[in-house]
FIGUKOL-307079 format. One record per residue (C-alpha): x, y, z; residue in three letters. Coordinates in pm, whole numbers, padded with zeros to 5 digits, always signed. Last residue first. Layout:
% residues N
XYZala ...
% end
This chain:
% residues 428
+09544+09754+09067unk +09359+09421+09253unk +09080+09463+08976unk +08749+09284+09125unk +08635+08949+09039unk +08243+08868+09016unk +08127+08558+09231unk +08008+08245+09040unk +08126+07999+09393unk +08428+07849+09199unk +08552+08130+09031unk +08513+08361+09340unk +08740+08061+09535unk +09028+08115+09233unk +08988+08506+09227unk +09055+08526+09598unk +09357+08354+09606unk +09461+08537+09268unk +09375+08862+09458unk +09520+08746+09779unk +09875+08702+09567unk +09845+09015+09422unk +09810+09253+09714unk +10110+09029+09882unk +10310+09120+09559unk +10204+09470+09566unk +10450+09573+09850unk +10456+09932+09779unk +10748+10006+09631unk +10925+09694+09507unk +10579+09528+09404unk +10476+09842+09250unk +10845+09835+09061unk +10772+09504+08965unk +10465+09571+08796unk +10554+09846+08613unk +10783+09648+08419unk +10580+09425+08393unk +10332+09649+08233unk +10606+09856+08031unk +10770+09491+07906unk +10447+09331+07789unk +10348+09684+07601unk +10736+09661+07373unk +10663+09275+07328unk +10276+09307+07218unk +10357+09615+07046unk +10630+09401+06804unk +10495+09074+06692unk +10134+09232+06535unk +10397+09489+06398unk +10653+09313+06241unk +10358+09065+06062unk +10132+09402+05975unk +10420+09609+05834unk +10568+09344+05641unk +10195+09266+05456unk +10182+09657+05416unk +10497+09668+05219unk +10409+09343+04979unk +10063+09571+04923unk +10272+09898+04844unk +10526+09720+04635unk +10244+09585+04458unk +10049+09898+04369unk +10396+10026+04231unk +10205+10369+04093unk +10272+10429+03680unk +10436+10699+03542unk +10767+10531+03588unk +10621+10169+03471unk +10645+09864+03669unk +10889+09548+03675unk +11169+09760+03886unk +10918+09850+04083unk +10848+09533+04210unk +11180+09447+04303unk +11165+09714+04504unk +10881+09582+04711unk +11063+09244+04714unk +11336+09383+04889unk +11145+09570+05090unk +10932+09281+05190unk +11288+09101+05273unk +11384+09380+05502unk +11060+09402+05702unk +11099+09096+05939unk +11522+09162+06040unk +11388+09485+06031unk +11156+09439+06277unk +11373+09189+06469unk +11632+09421+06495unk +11412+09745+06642unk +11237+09503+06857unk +11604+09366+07017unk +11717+09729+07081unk +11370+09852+07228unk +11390+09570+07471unk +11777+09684+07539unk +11660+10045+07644unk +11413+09973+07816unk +11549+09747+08039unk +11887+09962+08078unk +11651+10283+08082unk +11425+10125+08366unk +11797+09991+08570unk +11916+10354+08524unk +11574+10532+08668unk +11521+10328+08986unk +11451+10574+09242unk +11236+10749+09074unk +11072+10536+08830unk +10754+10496+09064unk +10729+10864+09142unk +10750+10985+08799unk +10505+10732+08661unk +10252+10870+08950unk +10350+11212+08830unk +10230+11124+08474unk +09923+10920+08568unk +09805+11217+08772unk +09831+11440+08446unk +09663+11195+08236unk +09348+11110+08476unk +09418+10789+08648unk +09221+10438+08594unk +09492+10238+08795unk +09499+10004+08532unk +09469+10158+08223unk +09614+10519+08314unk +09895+10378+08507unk +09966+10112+08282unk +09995+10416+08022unk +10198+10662+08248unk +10517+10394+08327unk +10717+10507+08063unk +10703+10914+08218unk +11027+10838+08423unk +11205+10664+08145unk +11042+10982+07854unk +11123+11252+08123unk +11492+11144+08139unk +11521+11112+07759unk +11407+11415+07695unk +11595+11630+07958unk +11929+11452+07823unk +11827+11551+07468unk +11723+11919+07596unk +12089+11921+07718unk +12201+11819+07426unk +12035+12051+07214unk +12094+12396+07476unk +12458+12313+07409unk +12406+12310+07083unk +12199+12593+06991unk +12381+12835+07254unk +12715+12753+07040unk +12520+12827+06718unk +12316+13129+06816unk +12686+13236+06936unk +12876+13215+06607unk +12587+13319+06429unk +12599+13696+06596unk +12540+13813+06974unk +12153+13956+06946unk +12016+13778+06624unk +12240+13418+06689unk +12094+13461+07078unk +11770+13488+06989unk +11748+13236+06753unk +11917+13051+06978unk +11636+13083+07282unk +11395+13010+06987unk +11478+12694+06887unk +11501+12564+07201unk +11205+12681+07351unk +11044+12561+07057unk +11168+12174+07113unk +11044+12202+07471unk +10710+12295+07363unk +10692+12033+07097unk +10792+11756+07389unk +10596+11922+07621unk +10281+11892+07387unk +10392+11574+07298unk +10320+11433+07634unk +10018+11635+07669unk +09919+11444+07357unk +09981+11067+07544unk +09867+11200+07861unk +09493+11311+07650unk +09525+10951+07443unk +09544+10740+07774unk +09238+10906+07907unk +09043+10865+07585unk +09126+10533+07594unk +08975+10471+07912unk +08668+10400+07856unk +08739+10157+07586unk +08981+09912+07789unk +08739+09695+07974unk +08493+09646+07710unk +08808+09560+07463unk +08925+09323+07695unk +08615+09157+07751unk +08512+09176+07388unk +08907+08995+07287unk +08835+08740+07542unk +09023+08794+07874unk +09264+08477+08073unk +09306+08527+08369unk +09632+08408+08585unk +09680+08767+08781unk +09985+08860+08524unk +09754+08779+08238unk +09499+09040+08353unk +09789+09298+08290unk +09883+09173+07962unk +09543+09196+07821unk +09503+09573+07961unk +09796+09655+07877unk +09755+09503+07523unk +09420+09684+07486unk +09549+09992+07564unk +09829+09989+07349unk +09630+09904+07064unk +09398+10204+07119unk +09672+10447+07135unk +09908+10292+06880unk +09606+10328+06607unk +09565+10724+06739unk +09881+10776+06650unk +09918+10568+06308unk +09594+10762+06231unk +09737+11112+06353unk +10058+11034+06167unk +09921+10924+05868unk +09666+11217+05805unk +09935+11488+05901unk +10109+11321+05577unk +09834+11346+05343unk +09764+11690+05485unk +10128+11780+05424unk +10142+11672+05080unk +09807+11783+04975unk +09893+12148+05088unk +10227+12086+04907unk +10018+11996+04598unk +09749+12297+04627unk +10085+12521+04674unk +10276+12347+04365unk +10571+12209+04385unk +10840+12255+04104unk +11159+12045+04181unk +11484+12226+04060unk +11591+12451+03837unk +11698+12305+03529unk +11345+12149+03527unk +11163+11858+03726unk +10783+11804+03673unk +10577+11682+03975unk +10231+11505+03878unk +10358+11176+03903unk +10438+11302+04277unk +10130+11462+04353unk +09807+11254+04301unk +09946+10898+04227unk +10253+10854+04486unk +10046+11095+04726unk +09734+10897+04661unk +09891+10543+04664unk +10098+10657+04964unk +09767+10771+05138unk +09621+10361+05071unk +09968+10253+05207unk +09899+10410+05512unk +09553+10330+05554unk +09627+09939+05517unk +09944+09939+05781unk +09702+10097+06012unk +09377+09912+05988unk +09654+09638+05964unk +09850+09671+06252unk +09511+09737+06485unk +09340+09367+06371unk +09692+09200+06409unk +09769+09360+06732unk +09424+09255+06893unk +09428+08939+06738unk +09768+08849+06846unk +09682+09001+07211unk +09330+08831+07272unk +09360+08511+07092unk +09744+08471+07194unk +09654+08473+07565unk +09907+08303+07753unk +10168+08258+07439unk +10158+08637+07398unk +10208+08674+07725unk +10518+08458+07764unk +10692+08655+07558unk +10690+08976+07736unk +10720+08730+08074unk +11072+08651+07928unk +11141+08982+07902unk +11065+09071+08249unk +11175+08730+08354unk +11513+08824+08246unk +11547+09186+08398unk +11470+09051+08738unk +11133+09039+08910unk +11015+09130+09250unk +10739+08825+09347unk +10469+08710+09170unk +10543+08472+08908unk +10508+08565+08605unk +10308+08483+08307unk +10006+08363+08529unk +09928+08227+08848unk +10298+08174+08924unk +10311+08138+09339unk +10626+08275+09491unk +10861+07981+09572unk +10909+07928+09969unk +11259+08036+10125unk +11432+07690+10286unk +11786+07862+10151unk +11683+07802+09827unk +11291+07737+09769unk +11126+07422+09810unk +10761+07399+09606unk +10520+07651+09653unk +10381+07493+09967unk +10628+07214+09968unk +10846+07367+10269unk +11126+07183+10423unk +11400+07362+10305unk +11614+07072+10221unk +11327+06738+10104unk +11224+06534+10420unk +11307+06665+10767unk +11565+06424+10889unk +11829+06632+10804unk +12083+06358+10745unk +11882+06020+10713unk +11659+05877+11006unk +11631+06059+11293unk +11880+05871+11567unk +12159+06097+11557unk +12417+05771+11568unk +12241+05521+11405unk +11920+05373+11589unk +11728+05573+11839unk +11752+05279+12119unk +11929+05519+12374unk +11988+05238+12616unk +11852+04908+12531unk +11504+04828+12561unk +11246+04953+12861unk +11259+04713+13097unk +10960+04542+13303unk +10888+04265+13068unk +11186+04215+12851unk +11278+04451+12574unk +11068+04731+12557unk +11197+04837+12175unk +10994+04533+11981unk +11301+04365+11852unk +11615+04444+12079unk +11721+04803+11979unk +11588+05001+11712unk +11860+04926+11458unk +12129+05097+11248unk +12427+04893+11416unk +12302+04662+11729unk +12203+04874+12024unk +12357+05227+12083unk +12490+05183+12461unk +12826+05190+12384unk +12936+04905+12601unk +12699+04609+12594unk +12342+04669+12695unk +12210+04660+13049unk +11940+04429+13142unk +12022+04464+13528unk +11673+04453+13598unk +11628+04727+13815unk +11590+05021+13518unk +11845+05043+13250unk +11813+05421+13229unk +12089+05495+12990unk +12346+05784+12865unk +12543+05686+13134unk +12543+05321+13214unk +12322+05230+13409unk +12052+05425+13664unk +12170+05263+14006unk +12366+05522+14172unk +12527+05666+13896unk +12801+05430+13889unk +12618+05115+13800unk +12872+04834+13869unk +13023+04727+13527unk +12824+04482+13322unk +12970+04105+13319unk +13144+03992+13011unk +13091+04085+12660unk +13183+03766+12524unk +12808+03631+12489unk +12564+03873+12425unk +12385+04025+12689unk +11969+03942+12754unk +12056+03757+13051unk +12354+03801+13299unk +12691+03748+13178unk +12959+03679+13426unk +12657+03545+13670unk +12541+03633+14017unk +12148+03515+13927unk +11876+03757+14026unk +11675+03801+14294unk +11845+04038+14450unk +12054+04225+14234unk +12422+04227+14228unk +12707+04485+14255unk +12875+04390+14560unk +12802+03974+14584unk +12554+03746+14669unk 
% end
């Protein structure tokens, strides 16, 4: 028996379980454990150098090897030993919401949006992806209000066209108006915009209302919406006449501080002091109306008297005024072309109409190919302008005040009510 060998075992170049040509294992150097990195135990079943096993396998069949060992050394396969690179299935790991960059989880998508701080895209992709959630509800909604409204106005234009301005004789000097027709004119046209006002109103309520249930995944009937909406419609149409009660306000101020200066320093300077106070009033205008955009979700939704619905727009918009007049800004821009883009054609053949129609007599066609324009461009056009505000709002409560979490236990919630018959409550 020689330095190095076991007792009880054979003294030979290659003991059992080594492959031939690999020669006789060194002399354990670590006082009997093997080769480093292993833990051949007493034994002497060693594995040749490198200590890995046979390329991209688990060791000698079975992984104990012979009875009383414990397989070759390291025995974890390939180089790493956990299976391909990474080892942990798909990157990031996490198949809640589906893998995320970076390993981040994907915000859940209940509805139209998912619900999570939103770019500018997936605002106005969410605009249009409400009216494909719910078409029932918003198309028929915007349909029904655009033409109640596009029917009364062109029912006034047949009076005005038929009462007053066939009525209207021209002479050498001029247009003669008389008082009972100018009366007539002005009621006629205070008619339009209080219905066309009050039209907007309930419309816009409904849509925020429609839109904002779409954001939590539900989708509202018409009635429901409707049932929801109608209590506080007279909320949003008190902010929405406050809001023109600065505006008119504002406007007289204006007027009247260069007035006064034009009557106390001379034209020159009424003039001067009439512009600069104009733009500035402009830049004041347009400043309240992006921090004031948010009132109407925040009468609908959050229920808010008109006054506390304006400050709470103010608050929300604060901080992010130029990226909500960007947004707004460019949705306004792409309604605006694809109205007329829509209403262009009607007008053509409106005036096409008249053409084929007496002077004296009232273009009753025009009118009704008008009001068909007015009712497609604007059953397609509040839905889009309202599905921008409320996500719009949205984002910026999510931003502020964390309201993504709120949201996301809301839908969670909503889901296991649905199941058991429980009644959902408003998350806003």
């Amino acid at each position: 028996m020689t330095e190095g060998s076991v007792p009880g075992q054979p003294n030979e170049q290659a003991g059992p379980g080594v492959p031939p040509g690999y020669g006789a294992p060194p002399p354990p150097p670590y006082g009997g454990y093997g080769a480093p990195g292993g833990y051949t135990p007493t034994g002497g079943y060693a594995p040749p150098p490198g200590g890995y096993g046979p390329p991209g396998g688990y060791g000698i069949p079975g992984g104990y090897g012979t009875p009383g060992g414990y397989g070759a050394p390291g025995g974890y396969g390939t180089p790493g030993g956990y299976g391909a690179p990474g080892g942990y299935g798909a990157p990031g790991g996490y198949s809640a919401y589906g893998a995320g960059p970076y390993g981040r989880p994907q915000a859940p998508k209940p509805g139209i949006v998912p619900l999570r701080p939103l770019n500018m895209t997936e605002i106005l992709d969410g605009a249009f992806a409400a009216i494909r959630w719910n078409p029932k509800a918003i198309l028929t909604s915007s349909a029904t209000v655009a033409t109640i409204s596009a029917v009364l106005i062109a029912v006034i234009s047949y009076v005005l066209q038929r009462q007053v301005l066939n009525t209207v004789r021209l002479s050498g000097s001029g247009t003669q108006l008389t008082a009972s027709q100018g009366i007539l004119l002005l009621s006629l046209y205070s008619l339009t915009v209080l219905i066309t006002f009050v039209a907007d109103s309930i419309l816009t309520g409904l849509l925020t209302v429609a839109i904002g249930q779409g954001v939590l995944g539900r989708k509202e009937t018409l009635a429901s919406v409707w049932r929801t909406a109608a209590p506080r419609i007279w909320r949003l149409i008190g902010m929405l006449l406050l809001i023109a009660l600065f505006s008119v306000v504002g406007l007289a101020l204006v007027i009247g501080v260069s007035v006064g200066a034009g009557l106390a320093a001379g034209p020159v300077a009424g003039v001067i002091v009439g512009i600069v106070l104009g733009l500035a009033a402009w830049v004041f205008a347009v400043i309240l109306t992006v921090r004031w955009h948010l009132a109407i979700p925040v009468v609908m939704l959050e229920r808010l008297g008109p006054l506390k619905s304006l400050g709470r727009s103010w608050r929300l918009v604060r901080r992010s005024s130029w990226r909500v007049f960007g947004i707004l800004l460019l949705t306004y821009l792409i309604v605006l072309i694809a109205v007329e883009v829509i209403n262009v054609p009607f007008a053509l053949g409106s005036g096409g109409l008249s053409l084929l129609t007496a002077r004296s007599q009232v273009n009753v066609a025009g009118l009704v190919v008008q009001a068909i324009g007015q009712i497609i461009s604007g059953t397609l056009a509040a839905p889009m302008i309202s599905g921008v505000i409320v996500l719009l709002y949205t984002d910026l409560r999510m931003r502020r005040e964390g309201m993504d979490i709120t949201l996301q236990a809301a839908t969670a919630g909503a889901a296991a009510n649905d199941r058991l018959g429980g009644q959902n409550v408003s998350p806003w």
